[in-house]
DSSP file (Angstrom, degrees, kcal/mol; ACC not computed):
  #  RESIDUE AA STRUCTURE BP1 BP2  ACC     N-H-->O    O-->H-N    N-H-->O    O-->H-N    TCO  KAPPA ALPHA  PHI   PSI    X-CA   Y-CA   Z-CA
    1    1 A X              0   0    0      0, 0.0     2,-0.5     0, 0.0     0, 0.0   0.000 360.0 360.0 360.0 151.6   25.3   19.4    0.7
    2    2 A X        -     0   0    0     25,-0.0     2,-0.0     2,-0.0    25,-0.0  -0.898 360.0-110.2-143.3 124.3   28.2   18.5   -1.3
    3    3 A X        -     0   0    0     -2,-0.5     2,-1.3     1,-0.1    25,-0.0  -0.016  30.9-154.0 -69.8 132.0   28.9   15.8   -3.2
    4    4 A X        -     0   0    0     -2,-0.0     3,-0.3     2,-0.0    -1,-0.1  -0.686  10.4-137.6-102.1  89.8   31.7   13.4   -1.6
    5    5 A X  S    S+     0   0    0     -2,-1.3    26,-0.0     1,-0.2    30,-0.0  -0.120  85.6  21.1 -36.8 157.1   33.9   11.0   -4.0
    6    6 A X  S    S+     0   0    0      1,-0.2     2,-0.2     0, 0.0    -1,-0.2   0.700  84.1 138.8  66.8  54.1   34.6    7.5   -2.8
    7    7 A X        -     0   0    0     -3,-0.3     2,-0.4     2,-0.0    -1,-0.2  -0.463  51.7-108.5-109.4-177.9   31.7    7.3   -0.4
    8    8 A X    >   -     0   0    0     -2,-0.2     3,-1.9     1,-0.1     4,-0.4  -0.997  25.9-102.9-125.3 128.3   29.5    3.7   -0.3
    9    9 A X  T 3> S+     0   0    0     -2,-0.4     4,-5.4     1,-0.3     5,-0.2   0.392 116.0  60.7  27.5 -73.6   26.6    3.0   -1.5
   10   10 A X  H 3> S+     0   0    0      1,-0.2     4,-2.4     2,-0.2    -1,-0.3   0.918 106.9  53.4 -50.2 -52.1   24.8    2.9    1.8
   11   11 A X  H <> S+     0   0    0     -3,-1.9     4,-1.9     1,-0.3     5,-0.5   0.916 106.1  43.9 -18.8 -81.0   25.8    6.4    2.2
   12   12 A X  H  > S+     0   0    0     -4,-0.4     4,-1.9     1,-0.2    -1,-0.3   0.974 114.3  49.5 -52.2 -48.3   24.7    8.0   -0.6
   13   13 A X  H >X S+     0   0    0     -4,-5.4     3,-4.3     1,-0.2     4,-1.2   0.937 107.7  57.5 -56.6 -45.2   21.5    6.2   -0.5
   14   14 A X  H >< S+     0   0    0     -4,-2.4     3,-1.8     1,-0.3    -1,-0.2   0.827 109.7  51.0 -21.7 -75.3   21.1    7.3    3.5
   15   15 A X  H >< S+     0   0    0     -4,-1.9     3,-0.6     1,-0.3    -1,-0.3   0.590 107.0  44.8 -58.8 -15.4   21.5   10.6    2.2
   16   16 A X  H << S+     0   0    0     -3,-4.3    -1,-0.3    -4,-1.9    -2,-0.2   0.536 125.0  35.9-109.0   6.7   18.8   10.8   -0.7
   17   17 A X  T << S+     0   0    0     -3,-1.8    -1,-0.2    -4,-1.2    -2,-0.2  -0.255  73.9 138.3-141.2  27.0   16.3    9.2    1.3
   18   18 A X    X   -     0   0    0     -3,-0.6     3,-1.4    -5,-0.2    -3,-0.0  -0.614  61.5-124.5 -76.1 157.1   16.9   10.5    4.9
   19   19 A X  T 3  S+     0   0    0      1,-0.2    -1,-0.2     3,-0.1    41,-0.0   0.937 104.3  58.6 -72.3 -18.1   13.3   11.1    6.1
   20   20 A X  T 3  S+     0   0    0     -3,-0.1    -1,-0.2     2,-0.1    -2,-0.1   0.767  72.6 117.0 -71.1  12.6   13.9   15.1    7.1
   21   21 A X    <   -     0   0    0     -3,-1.4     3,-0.1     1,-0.2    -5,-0.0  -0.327  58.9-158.5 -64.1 151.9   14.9   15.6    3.6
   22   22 A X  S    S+     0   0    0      1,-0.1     2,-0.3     0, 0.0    -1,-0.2  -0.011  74.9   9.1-100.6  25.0   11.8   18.3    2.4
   23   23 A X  S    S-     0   0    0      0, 0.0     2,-0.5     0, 0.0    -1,-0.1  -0.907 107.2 -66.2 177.3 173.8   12.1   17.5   -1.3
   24   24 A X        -     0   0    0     -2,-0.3     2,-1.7     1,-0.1    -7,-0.1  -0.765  45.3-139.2 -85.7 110.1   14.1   14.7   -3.4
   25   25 A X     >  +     0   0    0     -2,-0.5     4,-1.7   -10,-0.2     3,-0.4  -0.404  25.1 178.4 -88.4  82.0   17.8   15.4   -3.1
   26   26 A X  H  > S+     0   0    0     -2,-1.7     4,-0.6     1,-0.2    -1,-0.2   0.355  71.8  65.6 -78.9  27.1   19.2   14.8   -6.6
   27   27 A X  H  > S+     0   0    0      3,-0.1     4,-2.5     2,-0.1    -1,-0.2   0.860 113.6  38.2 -89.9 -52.4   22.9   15.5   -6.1
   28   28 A X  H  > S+     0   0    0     -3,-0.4     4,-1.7     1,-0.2    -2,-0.2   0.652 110.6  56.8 -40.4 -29.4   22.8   12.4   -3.9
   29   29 A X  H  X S+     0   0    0     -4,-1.7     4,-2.0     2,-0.2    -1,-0.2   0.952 116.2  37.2 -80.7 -54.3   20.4   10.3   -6.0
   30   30 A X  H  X S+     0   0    0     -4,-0.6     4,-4.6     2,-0.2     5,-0.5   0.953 111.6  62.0 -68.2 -42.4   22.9   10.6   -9.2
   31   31 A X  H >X S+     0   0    0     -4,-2.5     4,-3.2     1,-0.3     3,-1.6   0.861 111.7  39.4 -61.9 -64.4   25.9   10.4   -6.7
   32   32 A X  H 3X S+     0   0    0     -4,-1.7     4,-2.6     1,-0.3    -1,-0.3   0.812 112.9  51.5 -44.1 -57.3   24.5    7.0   -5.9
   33   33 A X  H 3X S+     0   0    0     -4,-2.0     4,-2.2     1,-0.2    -1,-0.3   0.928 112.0  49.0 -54.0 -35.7   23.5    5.9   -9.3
   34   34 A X  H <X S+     0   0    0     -4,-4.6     4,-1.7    -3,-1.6    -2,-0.3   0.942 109.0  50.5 -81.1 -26.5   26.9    6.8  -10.4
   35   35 A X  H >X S+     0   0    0     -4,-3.2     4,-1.4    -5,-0.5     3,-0.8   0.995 102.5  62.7 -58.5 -44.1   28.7    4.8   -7.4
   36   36 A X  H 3< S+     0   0    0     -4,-2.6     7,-0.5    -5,-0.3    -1,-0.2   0.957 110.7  41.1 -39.1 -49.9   26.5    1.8   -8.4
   37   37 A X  H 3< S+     0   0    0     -4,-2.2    -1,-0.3    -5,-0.2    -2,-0.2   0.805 110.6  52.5 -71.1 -12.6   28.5    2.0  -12.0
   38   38 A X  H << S+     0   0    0     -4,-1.7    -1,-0.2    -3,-0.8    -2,-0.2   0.656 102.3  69.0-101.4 -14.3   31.4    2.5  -10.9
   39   39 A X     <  -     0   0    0     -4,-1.4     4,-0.2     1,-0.2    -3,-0.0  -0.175  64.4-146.3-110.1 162.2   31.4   -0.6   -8.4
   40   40 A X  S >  S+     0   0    0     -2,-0.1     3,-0.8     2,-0.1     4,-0.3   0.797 106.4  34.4 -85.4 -75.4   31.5   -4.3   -9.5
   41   41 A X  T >  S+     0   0    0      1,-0.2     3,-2.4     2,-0.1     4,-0.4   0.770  96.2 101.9 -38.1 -44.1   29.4   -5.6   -6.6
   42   42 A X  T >> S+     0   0    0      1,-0.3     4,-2.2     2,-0.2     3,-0.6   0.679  70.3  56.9 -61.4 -31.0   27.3   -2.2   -6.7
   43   43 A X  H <> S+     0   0    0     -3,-0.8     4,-1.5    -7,-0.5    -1,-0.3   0.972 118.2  35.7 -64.2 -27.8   24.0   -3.4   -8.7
   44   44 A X  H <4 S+     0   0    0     -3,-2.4     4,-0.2    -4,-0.3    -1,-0.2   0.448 117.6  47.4-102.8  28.8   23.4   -6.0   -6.1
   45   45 A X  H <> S+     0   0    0     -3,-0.6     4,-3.9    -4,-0.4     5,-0.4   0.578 114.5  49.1-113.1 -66.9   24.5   -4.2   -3.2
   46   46 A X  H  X S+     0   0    0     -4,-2.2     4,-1.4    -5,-0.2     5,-0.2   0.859 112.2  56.3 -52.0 -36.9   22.4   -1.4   -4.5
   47   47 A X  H >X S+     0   0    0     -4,-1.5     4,-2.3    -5,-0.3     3,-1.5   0.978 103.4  44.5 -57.6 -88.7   19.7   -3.9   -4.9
   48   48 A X  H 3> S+     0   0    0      1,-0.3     4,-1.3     2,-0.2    -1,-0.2   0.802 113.1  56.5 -18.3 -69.1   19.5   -5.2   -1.8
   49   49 A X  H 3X S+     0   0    0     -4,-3.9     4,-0.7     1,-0.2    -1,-0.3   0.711 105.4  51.9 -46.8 -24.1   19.7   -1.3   -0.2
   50   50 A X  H <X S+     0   0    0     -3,-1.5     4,-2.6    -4,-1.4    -2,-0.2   0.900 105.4  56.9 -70.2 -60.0   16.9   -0.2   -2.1
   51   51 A X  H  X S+     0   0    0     -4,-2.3     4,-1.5    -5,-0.2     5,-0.2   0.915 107.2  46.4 -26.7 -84.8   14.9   -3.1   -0.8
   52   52 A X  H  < S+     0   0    0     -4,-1.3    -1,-0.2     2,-0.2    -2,-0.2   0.599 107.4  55.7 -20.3 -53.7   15.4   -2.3    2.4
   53   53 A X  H >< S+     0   0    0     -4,-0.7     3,-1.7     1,-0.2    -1,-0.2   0.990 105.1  58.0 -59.9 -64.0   14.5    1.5    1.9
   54   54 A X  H 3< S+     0   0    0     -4,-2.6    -2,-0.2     1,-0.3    -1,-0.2   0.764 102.6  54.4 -38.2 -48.1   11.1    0.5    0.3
   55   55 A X  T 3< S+     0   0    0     -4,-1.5    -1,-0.3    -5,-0.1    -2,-0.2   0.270  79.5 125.9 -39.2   3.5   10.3   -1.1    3.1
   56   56 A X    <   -     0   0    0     -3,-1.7     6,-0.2    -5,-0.2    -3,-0.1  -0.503  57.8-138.6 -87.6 130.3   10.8    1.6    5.6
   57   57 A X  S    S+     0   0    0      4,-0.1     2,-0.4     5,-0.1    -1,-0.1   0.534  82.2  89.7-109.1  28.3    8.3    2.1    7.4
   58   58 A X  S  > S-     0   0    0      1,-0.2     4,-0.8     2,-0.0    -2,-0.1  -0.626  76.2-141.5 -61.1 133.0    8.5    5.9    7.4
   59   59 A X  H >> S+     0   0    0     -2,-0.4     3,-2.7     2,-0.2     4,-0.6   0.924  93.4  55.1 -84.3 -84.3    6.4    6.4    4.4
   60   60 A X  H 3> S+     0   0    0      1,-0.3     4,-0.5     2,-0.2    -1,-0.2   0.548 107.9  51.2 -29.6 -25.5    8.6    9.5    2.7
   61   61 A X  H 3> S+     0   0    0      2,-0.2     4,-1.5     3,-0.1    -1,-0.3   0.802 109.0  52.3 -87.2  -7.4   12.0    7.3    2.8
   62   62 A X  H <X S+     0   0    0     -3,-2.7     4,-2.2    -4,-0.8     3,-0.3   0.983 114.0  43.5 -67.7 -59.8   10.1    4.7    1.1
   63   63 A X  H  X S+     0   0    0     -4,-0.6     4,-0.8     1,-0.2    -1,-0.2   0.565 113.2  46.0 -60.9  -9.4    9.1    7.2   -1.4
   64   64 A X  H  X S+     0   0    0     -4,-0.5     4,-3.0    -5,-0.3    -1,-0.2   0.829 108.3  55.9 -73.2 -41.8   12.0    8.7   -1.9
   65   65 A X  H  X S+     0   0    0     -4,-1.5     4,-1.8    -3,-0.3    -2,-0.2   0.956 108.0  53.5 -50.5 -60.1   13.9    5.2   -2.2
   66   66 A X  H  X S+     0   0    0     -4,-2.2     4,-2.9     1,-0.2     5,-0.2   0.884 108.6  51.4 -55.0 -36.1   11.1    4.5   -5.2
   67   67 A X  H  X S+     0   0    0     -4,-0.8     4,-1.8    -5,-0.3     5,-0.4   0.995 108.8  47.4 -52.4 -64.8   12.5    7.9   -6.6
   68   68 A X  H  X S+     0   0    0     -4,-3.0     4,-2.8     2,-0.2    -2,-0.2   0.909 111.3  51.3 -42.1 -55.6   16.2    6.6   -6.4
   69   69 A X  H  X>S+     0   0    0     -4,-1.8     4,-2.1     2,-0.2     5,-0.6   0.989 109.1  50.6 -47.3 -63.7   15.2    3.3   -8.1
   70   70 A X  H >X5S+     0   0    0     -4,-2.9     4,-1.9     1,-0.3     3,-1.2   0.938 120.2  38.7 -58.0 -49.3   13.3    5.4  -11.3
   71   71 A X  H 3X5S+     0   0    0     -4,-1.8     4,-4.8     1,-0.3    -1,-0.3   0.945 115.4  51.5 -52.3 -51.7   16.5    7.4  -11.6
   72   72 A X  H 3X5S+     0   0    0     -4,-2.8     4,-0.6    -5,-0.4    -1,-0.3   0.711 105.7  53.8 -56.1 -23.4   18.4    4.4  -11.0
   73   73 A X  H <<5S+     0   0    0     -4,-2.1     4,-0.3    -3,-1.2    -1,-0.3   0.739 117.0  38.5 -97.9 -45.4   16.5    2.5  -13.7
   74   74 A X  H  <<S+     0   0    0     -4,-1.9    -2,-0.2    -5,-0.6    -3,-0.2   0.828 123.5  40.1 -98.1 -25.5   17.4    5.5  -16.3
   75   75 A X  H  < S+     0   0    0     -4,-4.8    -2,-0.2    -5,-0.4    -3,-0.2   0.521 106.8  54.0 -88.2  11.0   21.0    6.1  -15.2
   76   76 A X  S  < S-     0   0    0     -4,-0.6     4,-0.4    -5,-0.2     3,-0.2   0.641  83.1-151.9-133.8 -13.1   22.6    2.7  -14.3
   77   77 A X     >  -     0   0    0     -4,-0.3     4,-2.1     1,-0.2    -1,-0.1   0.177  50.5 -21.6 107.0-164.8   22.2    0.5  -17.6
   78   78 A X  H  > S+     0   0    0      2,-0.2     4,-0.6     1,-0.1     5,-0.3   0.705 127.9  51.5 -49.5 -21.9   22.0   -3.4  -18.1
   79   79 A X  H >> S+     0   0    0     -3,-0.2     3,-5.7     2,-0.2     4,-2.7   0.931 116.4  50.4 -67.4 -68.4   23.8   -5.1  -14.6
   80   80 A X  H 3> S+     0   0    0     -4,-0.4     4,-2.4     1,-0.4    -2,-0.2   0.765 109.9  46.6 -38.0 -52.3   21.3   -2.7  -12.8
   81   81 A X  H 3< S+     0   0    0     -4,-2.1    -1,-0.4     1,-0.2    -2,-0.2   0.483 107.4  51.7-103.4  26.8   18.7   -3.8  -14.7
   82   82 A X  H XX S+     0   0    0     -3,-5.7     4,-2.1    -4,-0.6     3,-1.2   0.724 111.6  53.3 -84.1 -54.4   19.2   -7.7  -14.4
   83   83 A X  H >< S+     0   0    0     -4,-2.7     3,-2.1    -5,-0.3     6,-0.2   0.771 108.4  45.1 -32.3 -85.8   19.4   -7.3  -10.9
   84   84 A X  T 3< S+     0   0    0     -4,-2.4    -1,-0.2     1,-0.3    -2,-0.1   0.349 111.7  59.3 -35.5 -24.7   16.1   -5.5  -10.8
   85   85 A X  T <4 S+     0   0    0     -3,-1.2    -1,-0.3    -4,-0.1    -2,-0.2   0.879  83.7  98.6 -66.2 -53.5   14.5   -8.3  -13.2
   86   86 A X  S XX S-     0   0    0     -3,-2.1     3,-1.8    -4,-2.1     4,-0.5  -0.288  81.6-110.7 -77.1 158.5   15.0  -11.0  -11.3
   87   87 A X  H 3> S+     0   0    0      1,-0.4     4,-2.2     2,-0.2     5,-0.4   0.548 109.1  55.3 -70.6 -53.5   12.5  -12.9   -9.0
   88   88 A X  H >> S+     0   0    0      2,-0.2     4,-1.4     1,-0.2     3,-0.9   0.995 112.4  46.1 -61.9 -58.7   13.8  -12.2   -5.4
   89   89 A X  H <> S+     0   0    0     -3,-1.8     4,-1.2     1,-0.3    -2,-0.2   0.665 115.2  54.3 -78.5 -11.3   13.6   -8.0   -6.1
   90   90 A X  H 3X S+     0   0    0     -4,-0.5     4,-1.8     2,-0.2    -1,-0.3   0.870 106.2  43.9 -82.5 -40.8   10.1   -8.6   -7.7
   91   91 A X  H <X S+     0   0    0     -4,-2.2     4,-1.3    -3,-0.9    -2,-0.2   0.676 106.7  57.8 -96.7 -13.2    8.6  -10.2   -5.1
   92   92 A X  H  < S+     0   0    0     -4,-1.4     4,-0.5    -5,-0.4    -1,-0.2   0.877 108.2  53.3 -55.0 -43.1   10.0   -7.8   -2.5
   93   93 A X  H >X S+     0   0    0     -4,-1.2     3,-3.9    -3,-0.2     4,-1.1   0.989 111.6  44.9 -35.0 -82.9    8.0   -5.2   -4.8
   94   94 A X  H 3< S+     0   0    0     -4,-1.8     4,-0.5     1,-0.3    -2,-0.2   0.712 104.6  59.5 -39.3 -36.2    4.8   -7.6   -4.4
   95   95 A X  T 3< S+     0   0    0     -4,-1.3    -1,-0.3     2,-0.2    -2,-0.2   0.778 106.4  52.0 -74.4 -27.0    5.5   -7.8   -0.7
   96   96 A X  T <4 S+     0   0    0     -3,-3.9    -2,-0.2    -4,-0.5    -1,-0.2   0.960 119.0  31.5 -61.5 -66.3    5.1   -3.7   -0.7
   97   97 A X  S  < S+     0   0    0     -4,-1.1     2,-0.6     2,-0.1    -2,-0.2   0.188  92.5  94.6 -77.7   9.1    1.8   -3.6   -2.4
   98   98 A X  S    S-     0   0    0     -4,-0.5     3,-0.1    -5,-0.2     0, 0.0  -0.841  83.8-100.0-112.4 130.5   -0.1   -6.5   -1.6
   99   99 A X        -     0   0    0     -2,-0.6    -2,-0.1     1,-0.1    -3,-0.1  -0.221  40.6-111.7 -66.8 124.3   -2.7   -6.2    1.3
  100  100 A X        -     0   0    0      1,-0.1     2,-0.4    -5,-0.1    -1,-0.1  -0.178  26.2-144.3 -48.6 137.9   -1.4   -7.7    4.6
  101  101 A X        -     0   0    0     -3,-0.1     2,-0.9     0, 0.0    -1,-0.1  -0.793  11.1-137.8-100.5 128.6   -3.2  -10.8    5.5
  102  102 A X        -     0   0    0     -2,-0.4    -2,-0.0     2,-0.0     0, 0.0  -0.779  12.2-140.5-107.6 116.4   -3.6  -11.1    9.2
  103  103 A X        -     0   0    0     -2,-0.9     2,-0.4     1,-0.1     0, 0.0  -0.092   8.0-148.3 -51.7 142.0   -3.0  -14.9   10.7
  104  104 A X        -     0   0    0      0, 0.0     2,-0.3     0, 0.0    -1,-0.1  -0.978  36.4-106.4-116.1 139.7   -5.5  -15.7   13.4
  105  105 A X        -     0   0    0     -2,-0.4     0, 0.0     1,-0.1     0, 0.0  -0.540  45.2 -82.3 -88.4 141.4   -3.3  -18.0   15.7
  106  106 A X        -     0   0    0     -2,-0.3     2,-0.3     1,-0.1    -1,-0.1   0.375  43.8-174.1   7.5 124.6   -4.0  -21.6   15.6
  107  107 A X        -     0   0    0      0, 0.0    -1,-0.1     0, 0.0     0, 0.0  -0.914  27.6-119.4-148.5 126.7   -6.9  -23.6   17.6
  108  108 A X        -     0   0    0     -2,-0.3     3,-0.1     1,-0.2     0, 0.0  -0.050  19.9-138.2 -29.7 146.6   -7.5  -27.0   17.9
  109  109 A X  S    S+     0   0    0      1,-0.1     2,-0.6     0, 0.0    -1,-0.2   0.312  87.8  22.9-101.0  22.1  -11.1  -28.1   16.6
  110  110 A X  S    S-     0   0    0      0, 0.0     2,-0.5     0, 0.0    -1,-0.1  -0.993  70.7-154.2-142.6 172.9  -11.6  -30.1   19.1
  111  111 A X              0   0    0     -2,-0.6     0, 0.0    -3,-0.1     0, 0.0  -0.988 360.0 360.0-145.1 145.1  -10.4  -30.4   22.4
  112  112 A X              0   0    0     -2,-0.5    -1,-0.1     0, 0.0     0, 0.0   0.110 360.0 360.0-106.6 360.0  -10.1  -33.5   24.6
């Protein structure tokens, strides 16, 4: 694979987290971390994509995505990691790991 100037975001992440990848593709994972600096918008842009990934519910691009974040998290400096601080990306986190509750729908207690 060969790393492609002036690609966006989504790309690169697409690419470091496609599921047939067989192992973690780190010329794509840096290319992304470095589009993220290079961008204005790109920590919350990045944010947001990342999200998304973790959610997937292919389990290997979710784990790949959490690979992209720890890289992202040592290559991408303070914007990156304000995004990542705040409240909204945390509780997206929570929403990953916390055991789904299943709703039983609604019933009267009584009925007339």
């Amino acid at each position: 694979m060969a790393y492609q100037e002036g690609e966006s975001l989504e790309s690169w992440l697409n690419k470091a987290t496609h599921p047939t990848n067989r192992q973690e593709d780190w010329e794509y994972i840096i290319g992304f971390c470095d589009q993220i600096n290079k961008e204005l918008e790109g920590p919350q842009i990045a944010v947001k994509l990342l999200v998304h990934k973790i959610h997937s519910p292919q389990e290997w691009e979710a784990l790949q995505a959490l690979t992209v974040l720890e890289a992202c998290m040592k290559n991408c400096g303070r914007r990156f990691h304000n995004e990542i601080g705040k409240y909204r990306f945390l509780n997206e986190l929570i929403k990953v790991v916390s055991p789904k509750i299943k709703r039983l729908p609604f019933r009267p207690v009584y009925q007339v």
